[in-house]
N, C-alpha and C positions, 0 to 999 in steps of 0.2 A: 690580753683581753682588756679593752677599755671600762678603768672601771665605772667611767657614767652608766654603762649597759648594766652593768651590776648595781648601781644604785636602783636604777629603774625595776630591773627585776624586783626588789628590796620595797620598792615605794609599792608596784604595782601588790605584792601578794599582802602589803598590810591594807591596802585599800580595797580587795578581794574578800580579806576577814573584817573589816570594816562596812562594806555592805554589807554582807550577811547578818551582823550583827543590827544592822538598822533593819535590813528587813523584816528579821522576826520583831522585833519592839514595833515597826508597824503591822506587823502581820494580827500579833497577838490583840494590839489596837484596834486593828479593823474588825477582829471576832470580837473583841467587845464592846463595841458599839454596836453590833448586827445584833449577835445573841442575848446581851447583855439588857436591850430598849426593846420595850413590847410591844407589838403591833399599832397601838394605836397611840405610841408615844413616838415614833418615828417622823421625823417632818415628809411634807407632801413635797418629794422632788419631783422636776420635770423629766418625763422619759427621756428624754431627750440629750437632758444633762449626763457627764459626767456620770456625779455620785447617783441618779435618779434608772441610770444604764445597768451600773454594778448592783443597784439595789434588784433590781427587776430579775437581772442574770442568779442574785442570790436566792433569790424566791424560786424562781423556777427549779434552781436543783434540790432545795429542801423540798418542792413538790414532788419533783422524783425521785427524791428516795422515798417517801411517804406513801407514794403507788406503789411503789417495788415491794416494800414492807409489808404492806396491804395482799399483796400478789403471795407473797412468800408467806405470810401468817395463812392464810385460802389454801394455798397449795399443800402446806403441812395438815391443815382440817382435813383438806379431802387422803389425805397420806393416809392420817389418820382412820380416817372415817372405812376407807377403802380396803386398811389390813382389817380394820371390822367384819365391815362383810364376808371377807374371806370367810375370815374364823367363821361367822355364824353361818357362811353358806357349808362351808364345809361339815360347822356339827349338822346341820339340818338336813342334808345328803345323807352322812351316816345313818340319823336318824328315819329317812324316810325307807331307803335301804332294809335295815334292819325292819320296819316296820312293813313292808311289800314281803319280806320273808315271812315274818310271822301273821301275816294274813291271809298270804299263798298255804302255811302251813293248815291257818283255821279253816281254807275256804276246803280243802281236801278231807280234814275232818269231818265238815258239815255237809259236803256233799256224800261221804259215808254213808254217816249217820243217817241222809237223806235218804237211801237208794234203800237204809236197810229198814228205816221205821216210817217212811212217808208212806200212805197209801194211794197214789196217785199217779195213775195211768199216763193220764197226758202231760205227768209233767215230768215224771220219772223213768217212763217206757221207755224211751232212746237210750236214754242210759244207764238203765238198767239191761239190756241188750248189749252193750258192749261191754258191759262189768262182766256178763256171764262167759262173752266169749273169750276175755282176757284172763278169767279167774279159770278156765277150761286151760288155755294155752300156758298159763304158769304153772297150773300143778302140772299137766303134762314134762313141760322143762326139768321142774323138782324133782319128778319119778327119773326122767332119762338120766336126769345126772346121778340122782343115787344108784340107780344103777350101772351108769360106767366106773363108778367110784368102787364099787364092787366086782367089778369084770377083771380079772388075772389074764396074761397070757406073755406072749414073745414079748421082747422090743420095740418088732412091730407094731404088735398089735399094743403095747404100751402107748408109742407113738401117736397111732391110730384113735384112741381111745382118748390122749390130750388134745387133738386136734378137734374131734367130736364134744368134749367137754369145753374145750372153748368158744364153741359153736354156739354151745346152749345155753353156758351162762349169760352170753351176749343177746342171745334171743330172750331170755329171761330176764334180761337189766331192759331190756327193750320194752317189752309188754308190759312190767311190772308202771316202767314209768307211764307208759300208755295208759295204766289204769289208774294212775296220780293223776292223770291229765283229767279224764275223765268224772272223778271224785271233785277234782278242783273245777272246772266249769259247771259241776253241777250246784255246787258250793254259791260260784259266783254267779252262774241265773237266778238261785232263788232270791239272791239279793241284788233286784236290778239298776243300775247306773242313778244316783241322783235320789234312790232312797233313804233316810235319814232315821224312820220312826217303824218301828213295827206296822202301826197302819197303811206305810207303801210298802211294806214287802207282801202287798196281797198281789196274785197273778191273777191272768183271764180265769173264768167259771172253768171247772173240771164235768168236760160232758157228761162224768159217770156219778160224779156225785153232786155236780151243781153247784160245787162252790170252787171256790178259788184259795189254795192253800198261802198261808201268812204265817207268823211267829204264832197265834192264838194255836193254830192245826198241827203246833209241833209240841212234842214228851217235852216233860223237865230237860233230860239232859240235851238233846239237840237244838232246843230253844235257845240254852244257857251258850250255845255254840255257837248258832245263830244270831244271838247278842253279842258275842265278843267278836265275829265276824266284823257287825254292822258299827259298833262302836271304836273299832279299828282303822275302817274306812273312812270311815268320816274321821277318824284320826288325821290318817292319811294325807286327807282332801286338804284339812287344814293348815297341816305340814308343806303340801304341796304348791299350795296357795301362797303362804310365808317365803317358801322357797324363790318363786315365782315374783316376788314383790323385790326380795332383797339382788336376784341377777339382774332385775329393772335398773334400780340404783345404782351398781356395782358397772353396768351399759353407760348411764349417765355420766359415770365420774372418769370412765374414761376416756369416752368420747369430748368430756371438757380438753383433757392434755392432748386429742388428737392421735390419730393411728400412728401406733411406732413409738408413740413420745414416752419419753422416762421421768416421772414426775422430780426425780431427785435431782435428774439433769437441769430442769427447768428449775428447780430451787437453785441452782451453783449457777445457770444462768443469771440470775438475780441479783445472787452475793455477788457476780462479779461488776453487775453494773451498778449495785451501788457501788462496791469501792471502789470503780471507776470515776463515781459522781463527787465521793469525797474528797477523793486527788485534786479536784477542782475548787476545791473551797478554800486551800490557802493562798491562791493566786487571787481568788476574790478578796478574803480577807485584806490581802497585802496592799490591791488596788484599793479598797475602802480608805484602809489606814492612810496609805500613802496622799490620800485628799484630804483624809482630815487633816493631817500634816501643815498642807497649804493655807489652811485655816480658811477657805471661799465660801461663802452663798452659805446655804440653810444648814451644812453638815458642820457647818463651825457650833450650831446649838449643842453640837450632840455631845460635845467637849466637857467633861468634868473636871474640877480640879483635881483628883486624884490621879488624872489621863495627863497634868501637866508632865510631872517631870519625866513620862516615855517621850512626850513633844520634845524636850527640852535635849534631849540625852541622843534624841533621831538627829537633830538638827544642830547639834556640836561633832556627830559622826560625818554628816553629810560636808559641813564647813572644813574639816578639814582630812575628809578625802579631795573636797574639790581644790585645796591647797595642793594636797600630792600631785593632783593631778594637772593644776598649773607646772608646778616643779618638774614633772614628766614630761609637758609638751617644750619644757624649758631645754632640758638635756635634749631631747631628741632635735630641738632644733640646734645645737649646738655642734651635737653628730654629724647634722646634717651641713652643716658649715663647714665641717673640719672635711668630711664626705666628698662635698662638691670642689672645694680646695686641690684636693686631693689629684680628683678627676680633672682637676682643668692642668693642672701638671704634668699630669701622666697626657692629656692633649696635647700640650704644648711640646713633649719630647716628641710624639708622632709628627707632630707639624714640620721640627728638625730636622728627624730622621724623611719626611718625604722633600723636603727642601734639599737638603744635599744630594736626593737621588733625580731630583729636576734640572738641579747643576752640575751635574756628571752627564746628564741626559742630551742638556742642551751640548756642553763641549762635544761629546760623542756625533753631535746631528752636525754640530762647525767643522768637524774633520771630515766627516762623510760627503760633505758638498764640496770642501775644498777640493775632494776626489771628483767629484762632479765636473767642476771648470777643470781641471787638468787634463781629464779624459776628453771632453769638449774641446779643448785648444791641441790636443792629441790628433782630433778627428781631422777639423781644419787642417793641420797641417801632411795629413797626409792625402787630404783629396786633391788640395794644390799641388802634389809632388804626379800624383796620378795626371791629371790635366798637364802638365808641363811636358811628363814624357810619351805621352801618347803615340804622336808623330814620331820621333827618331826613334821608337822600337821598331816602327813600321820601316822604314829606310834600311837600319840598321838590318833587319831581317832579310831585304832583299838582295844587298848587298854581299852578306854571308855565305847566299844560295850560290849568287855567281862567282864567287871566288872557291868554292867547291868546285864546281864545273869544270873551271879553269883547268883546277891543281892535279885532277881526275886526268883531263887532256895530257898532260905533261909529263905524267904517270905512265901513261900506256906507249908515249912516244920513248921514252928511254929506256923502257923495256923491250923495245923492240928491238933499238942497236944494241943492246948489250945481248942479246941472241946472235947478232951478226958477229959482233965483237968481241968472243970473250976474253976476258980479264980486265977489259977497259973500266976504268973508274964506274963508280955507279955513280946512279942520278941521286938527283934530292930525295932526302927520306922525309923532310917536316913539309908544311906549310907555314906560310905564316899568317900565325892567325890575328885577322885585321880586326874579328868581334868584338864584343866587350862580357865579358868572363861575369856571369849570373850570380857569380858566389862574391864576386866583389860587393862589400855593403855600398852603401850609399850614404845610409847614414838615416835614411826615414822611415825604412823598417822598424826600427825600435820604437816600442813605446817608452814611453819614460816609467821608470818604477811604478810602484801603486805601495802604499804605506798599507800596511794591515787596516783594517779599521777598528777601529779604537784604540792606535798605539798614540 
């Protein structure tokens, strides 16, 4: 491995821990001039500017975190505020609760009371009429059951006798409550809706006696009943009212975070956009610092001496990173020399290697044409051989015919005397042949050789 590459590496990661080191001493710079100068000791930049940009962008996210804060401190109040309500809606429920019971309990006693010491026709008559029929039908129930309770006999009629006994107690939990009922709305007529004082619980005139029955027209103890009835109620009311006031509230505060919403969620929505908002303030910082640095325009005021020696210590970092960094582009272009070198060598052996296969190529194309003309001078000479013999093939040919003919004639005549004649000599066996013989060369059938090509 070239060790320039290793230098470089070498340069590059001290100048990698060399800016870092400069940018916190600016970074920390630029929070302290931001946080450090109070609002109206800050000089007036142009928006426009530079440092007048970064100032503006710092502002804005210390505003928004200051919303968010604002948002989140709101959001815990009503957290707060809202496990309240619970609670007090909760005890107040209880409360009212128990208190509807024990007024249901008084309004029963006082309608008793009412049925058995009021003297008052039209105001007790109806229900004094259903007390007698219900007070008929439960002792009725009482006797039947005491006496199945006393009835012996089979299984059967054992059977018989719990099926009937549970006919009746059920008929007797029936009417008995029918007659609670009864007791308790009389309870609750005599103390009409909206009453507060013994003087409204007067009713219309009593046609038999002309007047209209109130707390005054009741004994000691039904009165004393009558009172904790009425003082109940309007317990109640008050209860109910309170009650009523704090589910208002308890509507309100949730209808602020919206249907569905989880206050706690929107509190962590919060946390995260500020510390989202903070991530962003040491890039601001760093850009502040980094202009003080340059020492320009109206942020060169903001410079104390005690901010000299971080100026001083940024800017012997920076001088000789930008040394390394000369010295890097040095080697690299040095690389890059020896690189290029390289490659025009490793060119120039291709250059070679295609130049010797262009002079192989050409020799190869000079053999192949010398085949060209030889074949060409092949051709010529045998179209002049053709033309020359044209004529005496034709001659010769007819020539051949008749001297066939002949020999044929000659044939048949000396075979005829040697039939007359036998033993006499035989005729001719040959001819002679005057042609000229096809397999004789000539000599211009042959081509002349052909060389391989590329021998």
């Amino acid at each position: 491995m070239d060790e320039r590459k290793s230098t470089i590496r070498l340069l590059e990661e001290k100048n990698k821990s060399d800016t870092e080191e400069r940018n916190r001493l600016l970074e920390g710079l630029g929070e302290t001039l931001l946080t450090g100068t109070g609002e109206g000791e800050l000089p007036l930049f142009n928006s426009g500017d530079r440092p007048g940009a970064v100032l503006v962008e710092y502002r804005r996210l210390q505003k928004e975190i200051a919303e968010a804060m604002v948002s989140i401190k709101s959001t815990e109040a009503a957290i707060k505020r809202l496990k309240e309500l619970e609670e007090a809606i909760s005890g107040v429920e209880e409360d009212c609760s128990r208190l509807e019971k024990k007024l249901g309990e008084v309004h029963i006693e006082l309608g008793k009371a009412l049925l058995l010491n009021l003297d008052s026709d039209n105001f007790t008559g109806s229900s004094r009429r259903q007390e007698e029929v219900l007070l008929a039908r439960i002792d009725e129930y009482e006797k039947k059951l005491e006496q199945l309770e006393q009835k012996e006999g089979s299984v059967f009629t054992w059977l018989g006798k719990n099926a009937q006994m549970a006919l009746s107690r059920a008929l007797l939990l029936k009417n008995r409550s029918a007659l609670q009922r009864v007791y308790r709305n009389a309870g609750e007529k005599f103390l009409p809706a909206g009453s507060e004082t013994a003087a409204e619980t007067r009713h219309d005139p009593d046609p038999a006696s002309g007047s209209s029955p109130s707390l005054d027209d009741l004994d000691g103890d039904t009165a004393r009943i009558a009172g904790e009835a009425l003082e109940l109620r309007n317990f109640l009311s008050s209860r109910t009212e309170g009650l009523a006031e704090l589910k208002g509230e308890r509507k309100k505060i949730v209808e602020l975070f919206g249907a569905g919403a989880s206050p706690s969620r929107s509190i962590q929505g919060l946390e995260k956009q500020i510390a989202s908002v903070k991530a962003k303030f040491p890039g601001v910082y760093l850009q502040f610092g980094s202009l003080a640095a340059e020492g320009k325009g109206a942020i060169s005021s903001l410079i104390r001496d005690e901010d000299r020696p971080v100026l001083e210590k940024a800017e012997f970092i920076r001088a000789r990173t930008a040394e390394r960094e000369l010295e890097i582009e040095r080697l690299n272009a040095a690389i890059g020399i020896d690189d290029e070198k390289a490659e025009i060598e490793k060119t120039k052996k291709a250059i070679s290697g295609q130049r010797q296969k262009i002079a192989a190529a050409e020799k190869a194309i000079a053999d192949l044409e010398k085949e060209i003309t030889a074949s060409e001078q092949h051709i010529v000479e045998l179209n002049a051989f053709l033309n020359s013999t044209d004529n005496s093939v034709d001659t010769s040919a007819r020539q051949e015919l008749q001297d066939k003919k002949e020999d044929h004639g000659r044939e048949n005549k000396e075979n005829g005397k040697t039939e007359k004649k036998p033993g006499s000599a035989g005729g001719k066996t040959g001819h002679s042949g005057k042609g000229h013989s096809r397999e004789s060369g000539t000599g211009f059938g042959a081509r002349p050789g052909r060389k391989k090509s590329g021998s």
